[in-house]
VOBA-1610 file (N, C-alpha, C; in pm, whole numbers, padded with zeros to 5 digits, always signed):
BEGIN
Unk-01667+02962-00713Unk-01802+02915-00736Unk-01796+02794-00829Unk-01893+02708-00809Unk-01856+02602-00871Unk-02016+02542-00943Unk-02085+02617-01061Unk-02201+02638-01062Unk-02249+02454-01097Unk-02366+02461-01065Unk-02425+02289-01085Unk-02558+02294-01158Unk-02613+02429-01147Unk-02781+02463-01210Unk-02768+02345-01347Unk-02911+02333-01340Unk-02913+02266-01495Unk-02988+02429-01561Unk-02883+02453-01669Unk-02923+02570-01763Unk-02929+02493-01900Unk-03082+02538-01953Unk-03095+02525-02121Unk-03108+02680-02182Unk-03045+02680-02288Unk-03049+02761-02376Unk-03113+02760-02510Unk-03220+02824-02510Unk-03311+02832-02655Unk-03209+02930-02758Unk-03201+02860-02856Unk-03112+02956-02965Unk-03136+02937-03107Unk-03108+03038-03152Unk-03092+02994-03322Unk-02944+03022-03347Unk-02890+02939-03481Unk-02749+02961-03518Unk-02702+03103-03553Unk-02828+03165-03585Unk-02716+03324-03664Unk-02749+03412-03570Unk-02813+03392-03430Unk-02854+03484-03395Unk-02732+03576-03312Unk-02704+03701-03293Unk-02571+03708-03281Unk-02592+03717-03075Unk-02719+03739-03052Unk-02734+03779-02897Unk-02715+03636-02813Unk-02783+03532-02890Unk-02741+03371-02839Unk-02604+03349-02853Unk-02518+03406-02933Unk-02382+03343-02927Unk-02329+03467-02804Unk-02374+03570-02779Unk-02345+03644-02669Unk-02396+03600-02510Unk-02464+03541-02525Unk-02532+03473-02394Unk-02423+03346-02393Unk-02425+03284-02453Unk-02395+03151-02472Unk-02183+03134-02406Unk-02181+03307-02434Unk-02046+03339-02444Unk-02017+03390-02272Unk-02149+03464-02233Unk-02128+03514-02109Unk-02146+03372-01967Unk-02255+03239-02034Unk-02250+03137-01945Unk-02112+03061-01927Unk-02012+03043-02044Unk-01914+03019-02120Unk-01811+03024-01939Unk-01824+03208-01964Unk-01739+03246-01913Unk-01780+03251-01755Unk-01911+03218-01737Unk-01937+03196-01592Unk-01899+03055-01538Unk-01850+02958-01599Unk-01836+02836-01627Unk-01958+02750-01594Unk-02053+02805-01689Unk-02150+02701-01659Unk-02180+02590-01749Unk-02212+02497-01788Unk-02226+02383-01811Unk-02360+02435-01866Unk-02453+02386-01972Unk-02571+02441-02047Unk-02572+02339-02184Unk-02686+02321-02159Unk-02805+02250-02331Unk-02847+02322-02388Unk-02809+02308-02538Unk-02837+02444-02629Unk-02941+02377-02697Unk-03037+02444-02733Unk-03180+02409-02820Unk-03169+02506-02929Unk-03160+02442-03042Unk-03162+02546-03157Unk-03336+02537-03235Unk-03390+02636-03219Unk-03516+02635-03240Unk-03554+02681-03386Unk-03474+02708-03453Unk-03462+02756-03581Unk-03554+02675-03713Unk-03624+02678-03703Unk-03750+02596-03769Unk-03847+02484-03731Unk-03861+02533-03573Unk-03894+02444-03480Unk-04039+02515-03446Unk-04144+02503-03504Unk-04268+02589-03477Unk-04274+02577-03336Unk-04267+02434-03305Unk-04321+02369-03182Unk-04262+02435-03062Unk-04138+02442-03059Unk-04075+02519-02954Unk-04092+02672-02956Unk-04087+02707-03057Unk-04122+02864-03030Unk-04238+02897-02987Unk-04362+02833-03054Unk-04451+02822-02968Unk-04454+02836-02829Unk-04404+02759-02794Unk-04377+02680-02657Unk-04283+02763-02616Unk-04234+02882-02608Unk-04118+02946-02578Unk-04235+03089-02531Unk-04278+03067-02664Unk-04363+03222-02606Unk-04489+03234-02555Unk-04533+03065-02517Unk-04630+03082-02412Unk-04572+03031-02285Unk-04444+03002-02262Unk-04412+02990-02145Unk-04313+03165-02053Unk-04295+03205-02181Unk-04204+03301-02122Unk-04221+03467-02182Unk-04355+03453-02260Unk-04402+03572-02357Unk-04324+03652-02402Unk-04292+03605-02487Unk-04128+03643-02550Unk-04134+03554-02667Unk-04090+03650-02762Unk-04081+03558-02918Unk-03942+03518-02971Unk-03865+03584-02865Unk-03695+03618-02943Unk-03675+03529-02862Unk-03535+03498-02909Unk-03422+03456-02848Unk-03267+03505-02842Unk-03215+03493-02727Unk-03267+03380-02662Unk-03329+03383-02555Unk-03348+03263-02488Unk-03440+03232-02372Unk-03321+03137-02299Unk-03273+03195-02178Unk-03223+03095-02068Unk-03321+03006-01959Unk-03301+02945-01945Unk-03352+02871-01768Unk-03266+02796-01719Unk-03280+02830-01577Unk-03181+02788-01503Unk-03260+02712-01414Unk-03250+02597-01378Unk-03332+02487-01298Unk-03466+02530-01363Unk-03507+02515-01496Unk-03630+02524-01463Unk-03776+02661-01468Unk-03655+02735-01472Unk-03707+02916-01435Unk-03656+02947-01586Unk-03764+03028-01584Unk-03664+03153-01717Unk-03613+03284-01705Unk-03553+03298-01752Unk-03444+03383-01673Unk-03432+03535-01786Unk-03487+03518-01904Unk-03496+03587-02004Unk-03372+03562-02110Unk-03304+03638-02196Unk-03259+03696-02305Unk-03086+03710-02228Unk-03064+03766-02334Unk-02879+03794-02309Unk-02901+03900-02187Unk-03036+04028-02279Unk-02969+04128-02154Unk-03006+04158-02048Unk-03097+04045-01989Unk-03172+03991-01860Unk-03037+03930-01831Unk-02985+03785-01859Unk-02883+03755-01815Unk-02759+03850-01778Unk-02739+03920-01865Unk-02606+04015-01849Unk-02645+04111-01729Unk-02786+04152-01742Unk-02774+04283-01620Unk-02787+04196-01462Unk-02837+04033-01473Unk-02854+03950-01344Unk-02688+03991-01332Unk-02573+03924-01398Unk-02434+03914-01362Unk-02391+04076-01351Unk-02415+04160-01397Unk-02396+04315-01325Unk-02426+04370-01153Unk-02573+04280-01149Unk-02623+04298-01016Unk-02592+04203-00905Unk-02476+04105-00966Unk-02451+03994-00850Unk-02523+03910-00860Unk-02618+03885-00928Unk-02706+03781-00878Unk-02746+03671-00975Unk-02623+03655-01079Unk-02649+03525-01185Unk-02550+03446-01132Unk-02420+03438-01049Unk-02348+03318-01015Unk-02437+03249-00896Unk-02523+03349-00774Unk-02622+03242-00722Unk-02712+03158-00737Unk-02776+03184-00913Unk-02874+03117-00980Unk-02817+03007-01033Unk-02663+03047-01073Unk-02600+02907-01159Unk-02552+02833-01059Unk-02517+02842-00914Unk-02451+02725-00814Unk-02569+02640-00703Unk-02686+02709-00783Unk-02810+02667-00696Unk-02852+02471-00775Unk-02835+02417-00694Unk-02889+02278-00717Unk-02996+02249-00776Unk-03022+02179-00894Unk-03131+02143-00946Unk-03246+02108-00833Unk-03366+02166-00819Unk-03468+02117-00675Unk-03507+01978-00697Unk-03546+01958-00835Unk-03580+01864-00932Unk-03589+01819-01050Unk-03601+01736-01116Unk-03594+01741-01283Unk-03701+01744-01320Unk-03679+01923-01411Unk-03800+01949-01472Unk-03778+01947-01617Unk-03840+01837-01659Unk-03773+01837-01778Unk-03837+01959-01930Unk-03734+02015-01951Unk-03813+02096-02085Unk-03788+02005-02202Unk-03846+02115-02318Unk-03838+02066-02429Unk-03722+02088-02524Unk-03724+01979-02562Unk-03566+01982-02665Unk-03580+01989-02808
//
């Protein structure tokens, strides 16, 4: 598999579940923009009216949100996070950084 998704990652530095996500894309070899939101009103905001969710982290993959580490981890249990990461950007949607 040879993944191409554009994935961003919402994170803070100490959080220990973002360095676990961050560890499981790592190892999916995906390619990913890390957003550290860590005193960023604006994005958290913006995190939890796009995805109603206050934590992090927050993945998207093209665009979609995909949830938290253990949304991500149980997609790659069920088969179905290397088809989200080799899926082609449709378009550039750009988020916030």
């Amino acid at each position: 598999m040879s993944p191409r998704a554009d994935v961003q990652i919402y994170v803070t530095s100490w959080c220990p579940y973002c360095h676990a996500a961050k560890s499981l894309l790592r190892k999916k070899g995906a390619a990913f923009t890390e957003v550290d939101v860590d005193g960023r009103q604006d994005l958290r905001g913006w995190l939890t009216s796009t995805t109603g969710q206050r934590t992090v982290p927050q993945v998207f993959v093209n665009g979609k949100p995909l949830g938290g580490f253990s949304d991500i981890e149980a997609l790659d249990e069920e088969g179905k996070l290397d088809p989200l990461l080799a899926e082609p950007p449709a378009a550039a949607q750009a988020l916030p950084r």
